[in-house]
Residue, then its C-alpha position, 0 to 999 in steps of 0.5 A: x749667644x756666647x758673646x752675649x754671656x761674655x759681656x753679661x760676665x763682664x758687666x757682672x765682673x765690673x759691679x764687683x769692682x771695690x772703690x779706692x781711696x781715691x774715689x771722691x767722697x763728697x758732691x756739691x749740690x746746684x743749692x750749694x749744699x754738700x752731700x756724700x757721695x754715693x755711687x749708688x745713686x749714679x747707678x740709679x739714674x742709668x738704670x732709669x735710662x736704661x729702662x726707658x730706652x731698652x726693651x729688651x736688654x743685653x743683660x739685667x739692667x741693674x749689672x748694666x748700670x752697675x757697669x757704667x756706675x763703676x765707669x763713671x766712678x773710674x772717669x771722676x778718678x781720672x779727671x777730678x783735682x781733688x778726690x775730696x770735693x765734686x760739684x754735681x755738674x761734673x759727675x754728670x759730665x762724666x756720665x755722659x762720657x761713659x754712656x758716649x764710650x760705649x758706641x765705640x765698642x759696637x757689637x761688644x756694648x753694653x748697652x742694647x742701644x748705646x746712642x739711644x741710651x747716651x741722648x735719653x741721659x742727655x735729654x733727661x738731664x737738659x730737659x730738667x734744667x730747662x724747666x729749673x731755670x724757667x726756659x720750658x714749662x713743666x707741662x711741656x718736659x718729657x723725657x721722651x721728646x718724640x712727637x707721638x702723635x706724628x710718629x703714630x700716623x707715620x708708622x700706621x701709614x707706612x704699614x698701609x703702604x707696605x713701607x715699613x721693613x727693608x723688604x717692603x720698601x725694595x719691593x717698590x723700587x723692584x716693582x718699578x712703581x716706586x713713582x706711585x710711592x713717591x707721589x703718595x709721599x709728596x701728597x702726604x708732605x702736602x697735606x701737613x704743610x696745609x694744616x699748617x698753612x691754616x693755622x698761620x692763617x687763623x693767626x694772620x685773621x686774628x690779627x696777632x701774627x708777628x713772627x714765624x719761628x721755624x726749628x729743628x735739628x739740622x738737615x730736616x727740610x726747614x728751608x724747603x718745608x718753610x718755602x712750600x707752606x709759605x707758598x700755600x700761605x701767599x695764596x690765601x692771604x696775597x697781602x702778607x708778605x714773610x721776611x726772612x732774618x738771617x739768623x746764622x749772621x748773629x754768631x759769635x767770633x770763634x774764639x768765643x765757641x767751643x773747640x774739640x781736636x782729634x787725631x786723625x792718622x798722627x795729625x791734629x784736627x780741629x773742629x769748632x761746636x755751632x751747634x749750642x745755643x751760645x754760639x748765637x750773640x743771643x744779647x744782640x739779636x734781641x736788641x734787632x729783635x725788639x727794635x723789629x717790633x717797633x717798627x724800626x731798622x737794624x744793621x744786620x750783622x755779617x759772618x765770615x764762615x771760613x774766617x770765624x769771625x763777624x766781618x763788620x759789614x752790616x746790611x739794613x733789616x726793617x720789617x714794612x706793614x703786612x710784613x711777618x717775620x721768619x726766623x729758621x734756626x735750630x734753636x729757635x724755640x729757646x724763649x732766651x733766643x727770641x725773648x723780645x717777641x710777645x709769646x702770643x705774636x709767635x708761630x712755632x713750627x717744628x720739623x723732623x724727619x720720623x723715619x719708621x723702617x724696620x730691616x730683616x732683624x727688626x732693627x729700627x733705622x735711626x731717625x738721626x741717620x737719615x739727617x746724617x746722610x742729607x747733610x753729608x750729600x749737601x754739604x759737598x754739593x754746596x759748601x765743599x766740605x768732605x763727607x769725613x769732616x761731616x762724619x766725624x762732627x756729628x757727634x757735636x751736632x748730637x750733643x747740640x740737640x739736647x738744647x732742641x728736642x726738649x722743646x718738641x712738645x712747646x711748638x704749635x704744630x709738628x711737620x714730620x719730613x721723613x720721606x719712606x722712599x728717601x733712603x734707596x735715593x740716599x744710598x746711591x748717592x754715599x755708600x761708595x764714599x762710606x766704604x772708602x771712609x771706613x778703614x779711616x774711622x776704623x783705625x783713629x779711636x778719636x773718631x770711635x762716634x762716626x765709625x759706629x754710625x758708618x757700620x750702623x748705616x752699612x748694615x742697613x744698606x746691605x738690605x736695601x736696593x739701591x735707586x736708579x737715575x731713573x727712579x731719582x728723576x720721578x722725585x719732584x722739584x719741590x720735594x724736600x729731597x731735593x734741598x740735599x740732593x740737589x735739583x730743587x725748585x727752591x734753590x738757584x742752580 
């Protein structure tokens, strides 16, 4: 209670502040038109954010955004050439930096839910973008990209599977029937990749299929759920084939990519952004693309990973008759990624996983943590990249998602990933490294973001049992799981 009185009287002490000469006096709007500028109007929009995120807030929500207004004014102060004139752009930049800041502070945040609060801002501001310059239909914006139809079926099926809390869930992995837990998520897995599989079919037997786009944010299953409903594809339909285009192989020389540097105990540490949609050449794979649909060959293009850098060797692509494409790329819902292809000829499928469990507090898990742990367990199985580097890039992952969800309700159909028995299986499997990573991310402020998701992830860890080798060894080959884990039928050894 005390410590929540200290941060409302900060907040309060904060919407006190008196602006100096220095703060600027006029924006630039995206027309051109120049307008004064008023502080007030920042603190409406955070304000907006905050109501849309927080239920229950630390503090009133209008001394909240107070706080962050005079934030963002201080950020534009320490930025900005001139104090005189700002584009709109810019003030929004500094919102962004402000509202990611407040991670740092854990416990001391402003905000309830310092992420929530930092992404809504994101997908707020992105989202109405898109629909500006024409690349999302105004039907499909909402600032709340969560699919609900899906999030509600997972939520009522977890409750009805006594899944849904920390307590809940270590019952069946101390009951030692957890194996009947992880056959009904399987079957349930099943079930929506069927759903899918005839909707392709309608498309196939309509005679309109030219493409199967496959989006997501990172480390949502996308390979192995692709795999397992083309598989029910094949069955109906033994006489379409699905080709698979390998679109990382379409991203530019690193030195056109965008490029962060921490310091991380006195030493400099770059790390290069994929993660926005103009890391593709997205001019280039859109020639391929319109020839593809011609019926003609392209030379694919290669890409050295560790070099950054297009190797010049090129592989020879052609789609034959009963032939449909299959693109998996994060950004494949962008229209400008895949404009070449007729809307009509295309199947879009989203993927993520919707983690619904709550722990002793009622604190929910975060759906973006659970992608966080797949990766950081699959990236050093099969790329060899150290957890820490995983941790300390997510951030950039984040902020790359704000170019992925606005698009959630544009795609043909939802398939949620999310495994109720994956985090036990997930804990075994990274806390011992995250306990060693912490004293790193503690003591570097460049790495404020990954040292909040790594307390954030221990608290929930504390509550939960860990899986055994022998639980583990009832998860199924097939299992979307397994793409990170390792095991998985889809992969080669």
């Amino acid at each position: 209670m005390e410590k929540a009185r200290n941060i409302e009287a900060r907040g309060h002490q904060a919407g006190e502040k008196k602006m100096t000469s220095g703060t600027p006096r006029t924006i630039t709007k995206r027309n051109g038109s120049v307008v004064p500028f008023d502080k007030a109007r920042i603190q409406h929009v955070i304000k907006k954010a905050i109501l849309a995120v927080e239920q229950k807030p630390k503090m009133d929500p209008e001394k909240e955004a107070a706080h962050f207004a005079d934030e963002v004014v201080s950020e534009l102060r320490r930025t900005c050439s001139s104090a005189d004139a700002l584009h709109v752009e810019h003030v929004q930049d500094a919102i962004v930096q402000v509202l990611h800041r407040d991670l740092a502070l854990g416990e001391e945040s402003f905000s309830s839910k310092p992420e929530s609060l930092w992404m809504a801002y994101m997908l707020y501001r992105e989202g109405h973008c898109l629909v500006r310059n024409g690349s999302l239909k105004p039907e499909h914006f909402s600032p709340d990209t969560r699919p609900k139809e899906r999030l509600e079926e997972r939520r009522a099926w977890n409750r009805e599977h006594d899944c849904d809390t920390t307590r809940g869930l270590n019952d069946w992995f101390r009951g030692g029937n957890v194996v009947e837990l992880i056959r009904a998520a399987e079957e349930r897995i099943s079930g929506q990749l069927t759903e899918v599989a005839h909707k392709i079919g309608d498309m196939i037997t309509e005679g309109r299929l030219r493409a199967v786009l496959i989006t997501g944010p990172t480390s949502s299953g996308k390979t192995s759920t692709s795999r397992k409903a083309l598989r029910y594809l094949s069955e109906a339909h033994p006489d379409v084939r699905f080709k698979p285009l390998e679109v990382d192989m379409y991203f530019r020389d690193n030195k056109f990519t965008e490029k962060f540097q921490y310091n991380v105990d006195g030493q400099a540490i770059t790390d290069v952004n994929f993660e926005l949609p103009e890391t593709y050449d997205i001019a280039l794979l859109n020639e391929h693309l319109a020839a593809l649909m011609e019926g003609k060959t392209v030379m694919a293009p290669h890409y050295n990973f560790k070099g950054g850098v297009r190797t010049g060797e090129t592989t020879p692509f052609s789609l034959a008759p009963g032939e449909v494409l299959l693109l998996d790329c994060m950004h494949a819902l962008s229209p400008q990624l895949t404009a070449a292809i007729p809307t009509e000829n295309k199947f879009k499928l989203y993927i993520e996983p919707l983690t619904v469990l709550s722990d002793h507090d009622g604190r929910p898990a975060y759906f973006t943590d659970v992608r966080l742990l797949r990766r950081m367990i699959r990236d050093v199985r099969t790329r060899g990249y150290p957890m820490a580097n995983t941790l300390w890039h997510w951030h950039l992952v984040r902020k790359g998602e704000r170019f992925i969800l606005p698009y959630v309700h544009s795609a043909d159909m939802v398939v949620d990933t999310g495994l109720p028995y994956e985090m036990p299986m997930l804990k075994t499997h990274v806390r011992d490294e995250l306990l060693k990573l912490l004293p790193l991310f503690e003591r570097n402020a460049d790495l404020f973001d990954g040292h909040a998701r790594i307390r954030r992830i221990l608290r929930l860890f504390r509550q939960l049992r860990s899986a055994t080798p022998y639980q583990e060894a009832f998860v199924p080959p097939d299992s979307i799981l397994r793409e990170f884990i390792g095991g998985s039928a889809f992969f080669e050894k």
